[in-house]
N, C-alpha and C positions, 0 to 999 in steps of 0.2 A: 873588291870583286869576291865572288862567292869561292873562287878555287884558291884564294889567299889565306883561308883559313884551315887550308889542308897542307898550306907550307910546312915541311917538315914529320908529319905524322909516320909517314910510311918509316924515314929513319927511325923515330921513336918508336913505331912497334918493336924493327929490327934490334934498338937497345935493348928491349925489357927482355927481349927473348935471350938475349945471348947473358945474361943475370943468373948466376948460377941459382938463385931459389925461384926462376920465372917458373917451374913446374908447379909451382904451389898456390898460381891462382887460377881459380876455379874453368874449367874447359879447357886448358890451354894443351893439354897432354893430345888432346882432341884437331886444334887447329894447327900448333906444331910452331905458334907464332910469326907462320907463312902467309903473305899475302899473295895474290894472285898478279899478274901482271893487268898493269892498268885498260880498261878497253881504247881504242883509237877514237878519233873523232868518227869516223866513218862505219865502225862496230858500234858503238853508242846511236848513231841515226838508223841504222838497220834498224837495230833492236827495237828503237822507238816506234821504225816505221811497222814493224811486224806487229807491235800491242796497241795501236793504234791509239798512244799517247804519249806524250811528252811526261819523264819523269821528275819529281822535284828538285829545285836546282840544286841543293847542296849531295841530295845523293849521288846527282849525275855528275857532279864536278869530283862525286868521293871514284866515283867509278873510273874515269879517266885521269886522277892526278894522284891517286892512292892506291887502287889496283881493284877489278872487279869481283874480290869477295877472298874470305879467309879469314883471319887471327880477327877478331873482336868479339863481341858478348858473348856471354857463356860460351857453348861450343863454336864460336865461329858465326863470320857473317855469310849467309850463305852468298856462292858466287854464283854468275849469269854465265851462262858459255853457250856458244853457237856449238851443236851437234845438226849434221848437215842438216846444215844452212836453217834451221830453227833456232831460235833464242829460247833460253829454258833456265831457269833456277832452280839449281840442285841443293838438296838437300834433307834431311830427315824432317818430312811433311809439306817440301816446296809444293807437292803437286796438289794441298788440299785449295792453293789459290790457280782459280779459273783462268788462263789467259784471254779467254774469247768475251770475257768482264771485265777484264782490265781498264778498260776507256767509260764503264759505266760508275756512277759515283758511287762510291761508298755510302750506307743509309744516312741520313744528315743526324739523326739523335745519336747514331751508334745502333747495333741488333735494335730489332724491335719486341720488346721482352713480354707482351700480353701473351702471344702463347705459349712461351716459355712460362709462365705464371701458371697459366693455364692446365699447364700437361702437369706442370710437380703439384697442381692440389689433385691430382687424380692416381699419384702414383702408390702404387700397389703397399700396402701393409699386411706383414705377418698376419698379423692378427684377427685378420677381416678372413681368412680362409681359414677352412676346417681341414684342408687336406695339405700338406706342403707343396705337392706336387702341382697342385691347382696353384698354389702361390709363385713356384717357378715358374710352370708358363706365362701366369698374369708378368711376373717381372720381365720375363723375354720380348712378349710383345710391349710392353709400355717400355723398353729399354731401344726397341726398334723403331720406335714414334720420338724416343727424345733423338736419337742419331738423327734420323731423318730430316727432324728441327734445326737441332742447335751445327749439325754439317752442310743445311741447305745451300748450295753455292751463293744467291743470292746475299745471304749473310756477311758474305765478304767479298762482293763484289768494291772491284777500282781497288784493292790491295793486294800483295805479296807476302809471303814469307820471309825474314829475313832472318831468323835465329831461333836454335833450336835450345833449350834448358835443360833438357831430359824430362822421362815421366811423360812424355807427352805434352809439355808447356810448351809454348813458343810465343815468336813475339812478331809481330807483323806492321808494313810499311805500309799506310792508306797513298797513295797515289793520286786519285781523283775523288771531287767532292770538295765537303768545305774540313774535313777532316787531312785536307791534300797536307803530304810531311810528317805527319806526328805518325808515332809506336804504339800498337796495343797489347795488348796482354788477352793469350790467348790460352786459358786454361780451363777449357770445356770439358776436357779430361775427369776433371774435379769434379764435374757439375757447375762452374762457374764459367760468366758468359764472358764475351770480349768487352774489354775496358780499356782506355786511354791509360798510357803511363802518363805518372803526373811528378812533376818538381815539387822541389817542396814550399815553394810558391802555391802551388796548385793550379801549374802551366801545363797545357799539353808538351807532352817532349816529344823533341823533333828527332831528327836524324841524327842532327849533327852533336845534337845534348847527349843523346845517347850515345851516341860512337866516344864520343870525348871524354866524360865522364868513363864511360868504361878503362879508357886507356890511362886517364888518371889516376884510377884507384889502380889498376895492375903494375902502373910506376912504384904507388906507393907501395904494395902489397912485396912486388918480386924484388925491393931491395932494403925490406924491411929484414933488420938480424934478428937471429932469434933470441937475444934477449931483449927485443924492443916488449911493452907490451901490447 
């Protein structure tokens, strides 16, 4: 069963944190290696019923057998919590995912990048204006057409937020679609579009690759001595 693979984890976060060098992997200062209390069976079919989807099974089995958000990647997985009687994920950029999208798929390629293509052969260069000033506005408004693009909600409709990196990166949980389960990488910040994490297979990673993997290397990381190299 899908929630057998989450035997145990919750204690094992609890280990890595109480590791006297657990402060030294990356977010943790951040989440505090607190996990939230798990949702109930009955908090989990609200929630579902209010986004009008059922979400992937191994996240919904992380949510009720591990606890509904806290201590995992970078800073923290973000957590869902009812604020009257709304369901909502908080967190630094939960709210750039749509909830009233939520049940619509995800695009099936990923973003659709012709007009992203589009807009950066058009973007503004020094060089082309004789006046600075005339080149800062050209950047403002061509700075206001890439927002507009690359933040369109449709872009990420049928996904969530689940973790934030700092700088503006984060990483998001497709829900619906044929992308349903896997993580993206979401560094538009950058100038770069949303992308699948991948293994080094060159596997979509899931949920559960993700969450697991993180807590693996923060085993190794927070009881490694410092004469390891």
């Amino acid at each position: 069963m899908v929630a057998q693979q989450w035997s145990g984890v919750r204690q094992r976060v609890a280990a890595v944190g109480a590791e006297p060098t657990s402060g030294a992997v990356f977010g943790s200062l951040r989440h505090g290696w607190v996990l939230d209390d798990p949702l109930t069976e009955d908090g989990l079919s609200e929630l579902e019923s209010q986004i009008g989807v059922r979400l992937p099974d191994d996240y919904r089995s992380f949510l009720t057998c591990v606890g509904a958000g806290g201590a995992g990647p970078a800073y923290g997985l973000f957590p869902v919590r009812r604020v009257q009687g709304r369901w909502r994920w908080e967190g630094d950029g939960a709210e750039l995912a749509d909830l009233a999208q939520l049940g619509q798929p995800f695009p099936d390629r990923g973003p659709d990048s012709e007009d992203l293509d589009a807009l950066l052969a058009v973007r503004p260069e020094e060089e082309d204006f004789e006046e600075i000033e005339d080149f800062d506005d050209a950047v403002e408004a061509w700075d206001e057409r890439w927002e507009a693009l690359m933040f369109a909600p449709e872009r990420t409709a049928g996904a969530i937020v689940v973790s934030h990196l700092g700088c503006a990166q984060r990483e998001w949980l497709i829900i619906s679609g044929t992308h349903r389960g896997t993580i993206w990488s979401d560094c538009r910040a950058d100038d770069t579009d949303l992308a699948p994490l991948l293994d080094q297979a060159g596997h979509p990673v899931t949920f559960t690759h993700w969450y697991i993997d993180w807590l693996q290397k923060a085993e190794l990381a927070a009881r490694r001595k410092p004469s390891d190299p």
